[in-house]
KOLKESE-845416 format. One line per field, with one value per residue (C-alpha): residue number from 0; residue in one letter; x, y, z. Coordinates in nm, 2 decimals. Layout:
% KOLKESE-845416
num = [NUM; ...]
residu = [A; ...]
east = [X; ...]
north = [Y; ...]
up = [Z; ...]
//
This chain:
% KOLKESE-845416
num = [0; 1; 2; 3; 4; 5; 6; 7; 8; 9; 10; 11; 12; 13; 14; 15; 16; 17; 18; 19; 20; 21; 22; 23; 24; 25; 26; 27; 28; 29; 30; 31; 32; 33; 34; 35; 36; 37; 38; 39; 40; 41; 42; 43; 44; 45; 46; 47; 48; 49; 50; 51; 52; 53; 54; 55; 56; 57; 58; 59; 60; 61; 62; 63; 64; 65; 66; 67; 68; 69; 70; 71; 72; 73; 74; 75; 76; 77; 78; 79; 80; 81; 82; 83; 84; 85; 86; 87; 88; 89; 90; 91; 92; 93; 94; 95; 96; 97; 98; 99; 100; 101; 102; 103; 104; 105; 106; 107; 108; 109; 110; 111; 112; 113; 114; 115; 116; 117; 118; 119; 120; 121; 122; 123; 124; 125; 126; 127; 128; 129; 130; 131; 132; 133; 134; 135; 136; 137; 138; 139; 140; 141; 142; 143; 144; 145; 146; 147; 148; 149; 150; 151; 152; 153; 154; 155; 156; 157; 158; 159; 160; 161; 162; 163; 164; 165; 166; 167; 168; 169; 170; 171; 172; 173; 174; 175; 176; 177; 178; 179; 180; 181; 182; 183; 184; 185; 186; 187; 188; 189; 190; 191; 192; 193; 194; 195; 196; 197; 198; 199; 200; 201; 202; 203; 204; 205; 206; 207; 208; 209; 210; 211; 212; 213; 214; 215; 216; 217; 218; 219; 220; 221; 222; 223; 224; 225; 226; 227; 228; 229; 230; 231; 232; 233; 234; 235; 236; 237; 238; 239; 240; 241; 242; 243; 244; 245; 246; 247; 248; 249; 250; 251; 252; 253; 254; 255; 256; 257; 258; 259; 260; 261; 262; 263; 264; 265; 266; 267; 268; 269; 270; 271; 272; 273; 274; 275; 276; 277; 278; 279; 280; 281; 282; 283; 284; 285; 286; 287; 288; 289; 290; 291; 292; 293; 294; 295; 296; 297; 298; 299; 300; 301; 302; 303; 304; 305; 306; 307; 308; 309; 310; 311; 312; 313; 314; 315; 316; 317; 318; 319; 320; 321; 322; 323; 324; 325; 326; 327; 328; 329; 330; 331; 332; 333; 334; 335; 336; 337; 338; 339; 340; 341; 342; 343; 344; 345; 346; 347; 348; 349; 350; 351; 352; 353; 354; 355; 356; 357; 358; 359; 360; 361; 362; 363; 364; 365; 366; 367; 368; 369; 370; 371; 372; 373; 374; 375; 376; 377; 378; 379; 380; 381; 382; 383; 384; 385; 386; 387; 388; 389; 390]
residu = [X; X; X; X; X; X; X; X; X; X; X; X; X; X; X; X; X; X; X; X; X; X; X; X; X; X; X; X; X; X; X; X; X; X; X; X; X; X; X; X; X; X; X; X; X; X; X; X; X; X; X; X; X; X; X; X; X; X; X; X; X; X; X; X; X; X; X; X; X; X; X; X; X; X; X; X; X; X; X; X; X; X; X; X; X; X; X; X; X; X; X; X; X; X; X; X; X; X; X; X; X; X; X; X; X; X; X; X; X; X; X; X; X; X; X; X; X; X; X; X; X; X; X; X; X; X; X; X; X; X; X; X; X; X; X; X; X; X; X; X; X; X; X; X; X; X; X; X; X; X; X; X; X; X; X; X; X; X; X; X; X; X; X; X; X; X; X; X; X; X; X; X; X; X; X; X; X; X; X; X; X; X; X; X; X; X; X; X; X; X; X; X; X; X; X; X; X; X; X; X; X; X; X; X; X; X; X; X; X; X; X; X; X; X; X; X; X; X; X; X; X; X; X; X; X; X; X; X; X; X; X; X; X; X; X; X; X; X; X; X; X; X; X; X; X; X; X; X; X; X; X; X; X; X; X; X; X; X; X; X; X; X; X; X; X; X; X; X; X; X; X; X; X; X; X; X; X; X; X; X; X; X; X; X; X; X; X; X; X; X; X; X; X; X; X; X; X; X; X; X; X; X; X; X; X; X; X; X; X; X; X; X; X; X; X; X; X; X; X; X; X; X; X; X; X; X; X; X; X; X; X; X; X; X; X; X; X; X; X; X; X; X; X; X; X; X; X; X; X; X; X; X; X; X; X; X; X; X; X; X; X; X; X; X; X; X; X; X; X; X; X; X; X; X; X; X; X; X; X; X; X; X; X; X; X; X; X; X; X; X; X]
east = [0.49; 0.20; 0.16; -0.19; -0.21; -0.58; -0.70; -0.59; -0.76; -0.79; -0.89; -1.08; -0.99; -1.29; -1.43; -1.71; -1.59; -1.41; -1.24; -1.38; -1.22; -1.15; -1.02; -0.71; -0.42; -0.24; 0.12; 0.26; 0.02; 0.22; 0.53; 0.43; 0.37; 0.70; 0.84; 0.68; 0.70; 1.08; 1.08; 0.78; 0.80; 1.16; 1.07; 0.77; 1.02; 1.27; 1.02; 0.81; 0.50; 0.15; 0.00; 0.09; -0.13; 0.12; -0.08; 0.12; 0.06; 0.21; 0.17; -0.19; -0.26; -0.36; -0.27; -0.34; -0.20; -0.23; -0.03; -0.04; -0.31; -0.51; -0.54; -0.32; -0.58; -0.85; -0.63; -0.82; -0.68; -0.53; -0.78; -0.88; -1.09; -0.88; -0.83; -0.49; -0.41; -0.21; -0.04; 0.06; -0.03; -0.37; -0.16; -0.16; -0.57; -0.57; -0.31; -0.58; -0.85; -0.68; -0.54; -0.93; -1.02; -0.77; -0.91; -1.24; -1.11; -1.18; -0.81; -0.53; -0.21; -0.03; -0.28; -0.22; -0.36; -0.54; -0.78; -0.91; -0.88; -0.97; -0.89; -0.52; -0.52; -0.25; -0.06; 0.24; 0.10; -0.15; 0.13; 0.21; 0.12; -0.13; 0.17; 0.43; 0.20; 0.19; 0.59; 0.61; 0.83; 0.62; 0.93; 1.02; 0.65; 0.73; 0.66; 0.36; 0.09; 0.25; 0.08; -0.14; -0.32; -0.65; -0.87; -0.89; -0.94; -0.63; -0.44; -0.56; -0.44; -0.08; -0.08; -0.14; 0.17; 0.42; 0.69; 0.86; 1.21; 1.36; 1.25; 0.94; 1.02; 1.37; 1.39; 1.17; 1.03; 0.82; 0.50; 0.16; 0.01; 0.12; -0.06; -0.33; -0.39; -0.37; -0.66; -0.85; -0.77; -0.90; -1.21; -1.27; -1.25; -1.48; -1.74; -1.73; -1.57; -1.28; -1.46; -1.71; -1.51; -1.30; -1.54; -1.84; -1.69; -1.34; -1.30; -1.63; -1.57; -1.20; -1.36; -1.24; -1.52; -1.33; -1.14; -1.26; -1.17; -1.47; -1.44; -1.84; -1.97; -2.00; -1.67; -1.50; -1.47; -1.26; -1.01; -0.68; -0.53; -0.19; 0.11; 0.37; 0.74; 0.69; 0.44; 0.13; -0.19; -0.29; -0.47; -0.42; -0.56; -0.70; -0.58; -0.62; -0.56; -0.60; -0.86; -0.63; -0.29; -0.26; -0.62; -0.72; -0.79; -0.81; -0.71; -0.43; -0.71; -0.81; -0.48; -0.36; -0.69; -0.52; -0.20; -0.36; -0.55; -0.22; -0.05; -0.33; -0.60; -0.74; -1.07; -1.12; -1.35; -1.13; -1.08; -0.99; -0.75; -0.58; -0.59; -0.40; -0.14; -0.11; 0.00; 0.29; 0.40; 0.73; 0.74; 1.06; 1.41; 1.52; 1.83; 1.79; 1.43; 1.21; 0.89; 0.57; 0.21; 0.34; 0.42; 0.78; 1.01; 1.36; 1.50; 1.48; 1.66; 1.69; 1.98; 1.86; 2.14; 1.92; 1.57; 1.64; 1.85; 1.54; 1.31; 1.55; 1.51; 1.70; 1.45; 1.19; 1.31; 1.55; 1.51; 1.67; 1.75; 1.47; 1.46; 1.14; 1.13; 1.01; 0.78; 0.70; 0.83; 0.56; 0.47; 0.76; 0.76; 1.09; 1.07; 1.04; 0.76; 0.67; 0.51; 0.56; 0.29; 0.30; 0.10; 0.21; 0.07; 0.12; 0.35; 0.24; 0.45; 0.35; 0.53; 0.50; 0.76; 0.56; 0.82; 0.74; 0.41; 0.47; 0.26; 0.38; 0.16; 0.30; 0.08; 0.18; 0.01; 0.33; 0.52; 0.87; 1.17; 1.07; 1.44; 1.27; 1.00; 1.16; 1.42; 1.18; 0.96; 1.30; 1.37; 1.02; 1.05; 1.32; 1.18; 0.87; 1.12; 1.17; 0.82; 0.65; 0.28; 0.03; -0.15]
north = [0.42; 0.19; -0.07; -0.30; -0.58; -0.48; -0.80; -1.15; -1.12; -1.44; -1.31; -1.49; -1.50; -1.48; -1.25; -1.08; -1.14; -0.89; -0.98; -1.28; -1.19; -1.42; -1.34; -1.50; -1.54; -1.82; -1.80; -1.74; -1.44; -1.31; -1.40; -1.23; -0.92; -0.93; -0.93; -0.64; -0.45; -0.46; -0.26; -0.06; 0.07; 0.19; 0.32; 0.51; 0.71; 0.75; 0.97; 1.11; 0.94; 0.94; 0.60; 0.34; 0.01; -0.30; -0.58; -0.93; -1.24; -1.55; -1.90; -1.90; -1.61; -1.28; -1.05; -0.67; -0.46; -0.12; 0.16; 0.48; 0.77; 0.85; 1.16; 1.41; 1.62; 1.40; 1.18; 0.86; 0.57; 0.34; 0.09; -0.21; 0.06; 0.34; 0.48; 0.61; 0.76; 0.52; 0.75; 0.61; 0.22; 0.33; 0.27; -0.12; -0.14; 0.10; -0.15; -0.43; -0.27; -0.23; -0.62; -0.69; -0.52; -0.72; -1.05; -0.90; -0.88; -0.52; -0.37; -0.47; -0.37; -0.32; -0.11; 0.25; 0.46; 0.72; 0.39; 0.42; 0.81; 0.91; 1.30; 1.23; 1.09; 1.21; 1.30; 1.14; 1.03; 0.87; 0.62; 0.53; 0.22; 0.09; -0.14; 0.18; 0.37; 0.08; 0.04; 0.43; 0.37; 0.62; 0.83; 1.03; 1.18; 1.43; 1.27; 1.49; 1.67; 2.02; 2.29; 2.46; 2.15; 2.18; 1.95; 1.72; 1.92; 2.09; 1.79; 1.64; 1.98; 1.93; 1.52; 1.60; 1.89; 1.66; 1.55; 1.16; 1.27; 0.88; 0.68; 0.52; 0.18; 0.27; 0.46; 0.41; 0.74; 0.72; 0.92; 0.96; 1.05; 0.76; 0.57; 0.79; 0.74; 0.38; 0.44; 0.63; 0.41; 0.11; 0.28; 0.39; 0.05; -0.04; 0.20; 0.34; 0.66; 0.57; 0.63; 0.43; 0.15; 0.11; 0.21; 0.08; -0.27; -0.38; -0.29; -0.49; -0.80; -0.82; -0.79; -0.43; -0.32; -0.02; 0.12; 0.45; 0.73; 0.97; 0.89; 0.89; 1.02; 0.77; 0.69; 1.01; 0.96; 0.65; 0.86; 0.94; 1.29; 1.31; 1.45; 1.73; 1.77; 2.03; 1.84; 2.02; 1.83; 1.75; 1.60; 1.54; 1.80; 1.63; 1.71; 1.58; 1.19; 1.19; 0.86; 0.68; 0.74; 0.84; 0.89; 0.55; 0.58; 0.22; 0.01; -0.22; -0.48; -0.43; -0.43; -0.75; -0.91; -0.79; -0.91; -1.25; -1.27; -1.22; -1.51; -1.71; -1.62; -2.00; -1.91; -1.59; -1.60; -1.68; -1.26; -1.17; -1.43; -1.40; -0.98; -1.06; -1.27; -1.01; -0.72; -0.97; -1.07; -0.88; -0.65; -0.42; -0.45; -0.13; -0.11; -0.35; -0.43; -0.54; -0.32; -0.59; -0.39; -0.10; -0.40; -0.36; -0.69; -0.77; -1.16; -1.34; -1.38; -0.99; -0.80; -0.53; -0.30; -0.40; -0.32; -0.04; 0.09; -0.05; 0.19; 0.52; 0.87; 0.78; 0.49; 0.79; 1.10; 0.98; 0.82; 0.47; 0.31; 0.01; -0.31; -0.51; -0.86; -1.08; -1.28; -1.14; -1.31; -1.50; -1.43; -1.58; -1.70; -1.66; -1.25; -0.98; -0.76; -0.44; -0.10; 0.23; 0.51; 0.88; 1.17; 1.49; 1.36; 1.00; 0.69; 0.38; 0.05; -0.33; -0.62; -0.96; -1.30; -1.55; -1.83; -1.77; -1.69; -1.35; -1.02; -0.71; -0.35; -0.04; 0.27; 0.53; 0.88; 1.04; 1.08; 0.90; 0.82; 0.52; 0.38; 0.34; 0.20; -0.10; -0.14; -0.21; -0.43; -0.65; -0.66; -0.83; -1.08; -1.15; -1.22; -1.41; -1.64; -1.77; -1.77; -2.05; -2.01; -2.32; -2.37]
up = [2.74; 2.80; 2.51; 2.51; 2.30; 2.19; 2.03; 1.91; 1.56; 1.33; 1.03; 0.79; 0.39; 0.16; -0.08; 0.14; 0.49; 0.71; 1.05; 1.32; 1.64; 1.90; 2.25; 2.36; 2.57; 2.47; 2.49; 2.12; 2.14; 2.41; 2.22; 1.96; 2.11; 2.31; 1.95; 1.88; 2.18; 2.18; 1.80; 1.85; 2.21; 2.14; 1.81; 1.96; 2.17; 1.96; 1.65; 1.92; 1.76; 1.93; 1.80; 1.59; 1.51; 1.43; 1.27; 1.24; 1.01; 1.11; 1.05; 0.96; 1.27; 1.28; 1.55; 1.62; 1.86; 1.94; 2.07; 2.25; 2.13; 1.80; 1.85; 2.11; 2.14; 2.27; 2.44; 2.27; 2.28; 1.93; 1.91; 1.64; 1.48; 1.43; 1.05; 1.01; 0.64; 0.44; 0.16; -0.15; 0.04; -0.13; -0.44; -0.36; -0.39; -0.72; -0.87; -0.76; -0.94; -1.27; -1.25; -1.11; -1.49; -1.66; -1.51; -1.59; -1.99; -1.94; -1.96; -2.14; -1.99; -2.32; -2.45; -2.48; -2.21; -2.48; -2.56; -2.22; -2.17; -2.51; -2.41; -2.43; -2.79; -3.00; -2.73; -2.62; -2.29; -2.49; -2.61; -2.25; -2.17; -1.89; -1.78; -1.82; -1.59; -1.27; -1.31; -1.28; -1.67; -1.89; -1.94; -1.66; -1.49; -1.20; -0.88; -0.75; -0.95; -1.00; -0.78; -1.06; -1.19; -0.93; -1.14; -1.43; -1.72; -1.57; -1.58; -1.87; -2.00; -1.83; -2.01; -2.33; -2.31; -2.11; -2.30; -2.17; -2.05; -2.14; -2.38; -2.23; -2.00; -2.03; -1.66; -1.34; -1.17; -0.90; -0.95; -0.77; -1.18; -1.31; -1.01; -1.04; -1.42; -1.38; -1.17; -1.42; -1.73; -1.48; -1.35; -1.70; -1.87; -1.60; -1.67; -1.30; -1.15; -0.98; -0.62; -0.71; -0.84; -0.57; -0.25; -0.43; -0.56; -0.48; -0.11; -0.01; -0.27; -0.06; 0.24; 0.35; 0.54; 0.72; 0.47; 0.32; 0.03; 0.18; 0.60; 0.69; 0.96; 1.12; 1.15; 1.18; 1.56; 1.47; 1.21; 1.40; 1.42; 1.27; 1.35; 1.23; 1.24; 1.49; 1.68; 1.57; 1.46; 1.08; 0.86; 0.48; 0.22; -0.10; -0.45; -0.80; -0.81; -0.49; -0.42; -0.66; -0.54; -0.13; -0.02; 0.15; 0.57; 0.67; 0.99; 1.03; 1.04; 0.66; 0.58; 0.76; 0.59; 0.30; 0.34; 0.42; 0.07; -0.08; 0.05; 0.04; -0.23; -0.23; -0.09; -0.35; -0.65; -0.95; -1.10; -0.77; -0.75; -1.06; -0.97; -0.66; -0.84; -1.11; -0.90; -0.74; -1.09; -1.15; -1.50; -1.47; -1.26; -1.17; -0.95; -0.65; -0.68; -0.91; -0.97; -0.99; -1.07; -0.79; -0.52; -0.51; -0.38; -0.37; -0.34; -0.01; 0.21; 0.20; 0.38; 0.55; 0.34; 0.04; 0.18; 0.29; -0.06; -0.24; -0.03; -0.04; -0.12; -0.46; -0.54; -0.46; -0.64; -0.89; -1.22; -1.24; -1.53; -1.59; -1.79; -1.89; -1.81; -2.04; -2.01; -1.67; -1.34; -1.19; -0.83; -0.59; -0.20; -0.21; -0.22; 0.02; -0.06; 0.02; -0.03; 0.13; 0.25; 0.36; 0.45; 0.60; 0.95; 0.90; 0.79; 0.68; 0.58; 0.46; 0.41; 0.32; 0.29; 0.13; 0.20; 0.57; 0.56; 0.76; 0.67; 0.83; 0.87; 1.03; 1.06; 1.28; 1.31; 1.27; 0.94; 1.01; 0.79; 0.59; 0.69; 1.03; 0.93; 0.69; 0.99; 1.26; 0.97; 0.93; 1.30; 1.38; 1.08; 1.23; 1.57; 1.43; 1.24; 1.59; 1.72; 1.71; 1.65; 1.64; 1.33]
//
């Protein structure tokens, strides 16, 4: 398989810039990409995947490199532009607007959700609180929106019926409604639609310039083709909460730039700042990890036995008992932390280890096990540990 380090991006973190990119060939670019090259290339081969774009944060330097095809029907090739779909990653960004309308003094996160969805007052979901619904603790929410529920007077409808199957921030399910009414009660305290909200104000004020809920024509040539099981081409159908809990198409780019903010926000107006920080802070352990505003992290150092038990199938579909912490832990460098994505067609994973300044994205156009993915995240960490990169 032919890799092609597409770009030696240095990405520049402020509030209303996107990506400078500078050529370059200077050797701890070529170190880095024989890091990558020796997880990906393998990795590539082993899940049959088509394309994947890496991006790579370390020591102050941004790096992009791209792999293999965007779409197996065109034959184009994974470039810096190319818009894979992200899954629940989108969840990251919804988080960031409801800690953005925190900072704003517009949400309070230990407010019931009915005061921001009125609809659901009375109800027991209307008890749930904004924080309950970004640590996945209301009380046990299924993890998808069931089948029938096609819009939201439907699911409104389904809320105000549901019954909390634990007492609520006693157990952690993981739950694209809870993300997605996070998203509403955020957008709502705002006095946006959600799409507007996040499309219309936070992606630009971060600096997202190629990330999209609604791909525009435009850029449609740019938006990959993903992948089935059975090696047939797809792409994701949209459903209710959608835009606020899987929908995002975005480059590895955006999300490195991202990634970047996160470890160092210095440069970002003060609300976005204190947002970033807000979804790091940790609010509930829950077996091995500890669930921050839908960032997840466990200690570092991390064993790899951890990351990967804190990103299982159990951690997924099962309810695990939960604890509050209080006060809330302040954001750490000494964590590793992550968050998982998925479509039917494609995989996404990011990473960050503030202690050594190293950002991680996976997107592939392939949906892989998300064991693979964390193992071949914690195999190039572990490379770049030993890169040296010039500041």
């Amino acid at each position: 398989m032919r890799t092609r380090l597409a770009s030696f991006a240095t990405l520049i973190a402020c509030a209303g810039l996107g990506a400078s990119v500078a050529q370059a060939a200077a050797p701890s670019s070529v170190r880095v990409t024989a890091a990558v090259d020796r997880v990906v290339v393998p990795l590539m081969r082993q899940r049959h995947i088509p394309g994947m774009a890496v991006g790579v944060l370390a020591a102050g330097r941004s790096y992009v490199l791209n792999y293999g095809v965007a779409s197996t029907a065109s034959g184009a090739p994974v470039d810096d532009a190319t818009l894979f779909e992200v899954g629940s990653v989108t969840k990251i960004l919804t988080a960031t607007l409801a800690a953005w309308a925190v900072a704003r003094h517009r949400l309070n996160l230990d407010a019931p959700v009915q005061r921001y969805v009125p609809r659901l007052r009375g109800s027991a979901f209307g008890q749930v609180t904004v924080l309950e619904l970004g640590t996945y603790t209301p009380g046990g929410l299924p993890l998808q929106v069931p089948d029938g529920v096609r819009d939201r007077a439907q699911l409104l409808a389904y809320l105000r019926a549901w019954k909390p199957a634990c007492a609520p921030g006693s157990c952690r399910t993981y739950s694209n409604i809870a993300t997605g009414m996070l998203g509403a009660a955020a957008a709502q305290s705002l006095g946006l639609p959600f799409a507007q909200a996040m499309q219309g104000r936070l992606l630009p004020a971060l600096g997202m310039r190629h990330s999209w809920l609604r791909v525009p024509a435009g850029e449609r040539p740019h938006y990959a083709l993903g992948t089935t099981q059975d090696g047939k081409p797809i792409r994701m159908q949209r459903g209710e909460l959608a835009d606020e809990a899987y929908g995002l198409r975005t480059t590895a780019g955006d999300l490195l730039h991202l990634l970047r903010l996160n470890l160092d926000g210095r440069d970002l107006a003060p609300d976005l700042r204190e947002a970033l920080e807000l979804t790091r802070t940790g609010h509930v352990r829950a077996g091995v990890l500890t669930q921050d505003l839908v960032w997840e992290q466990v200690p570092y150092p991390a064993t790899l036995p951890t990351l990967l038990e804190a990103n299982s199938m159990r951690m997924i579909l099962d309810a695990v008992p939960a604890a509050r912490i209080d006060p809330p832990a302040r954001p750490t460098p000494d964590a590793w932390i992550d968050k998982t994505g998925a479509t039917n067609g494609f995989s996404a994973y990011v990473a960050m280890v503030p202690r050594l300044g190293v950002g991680i994205v996976l997107l592939a156009n392939r949906n892989i096990p998300i064991g693979a993915q964390v193992r071949a995240a914690y195999a190039i960490v572990g490379d770049l540990k030993a890169v040296e990169v010039p500041r």
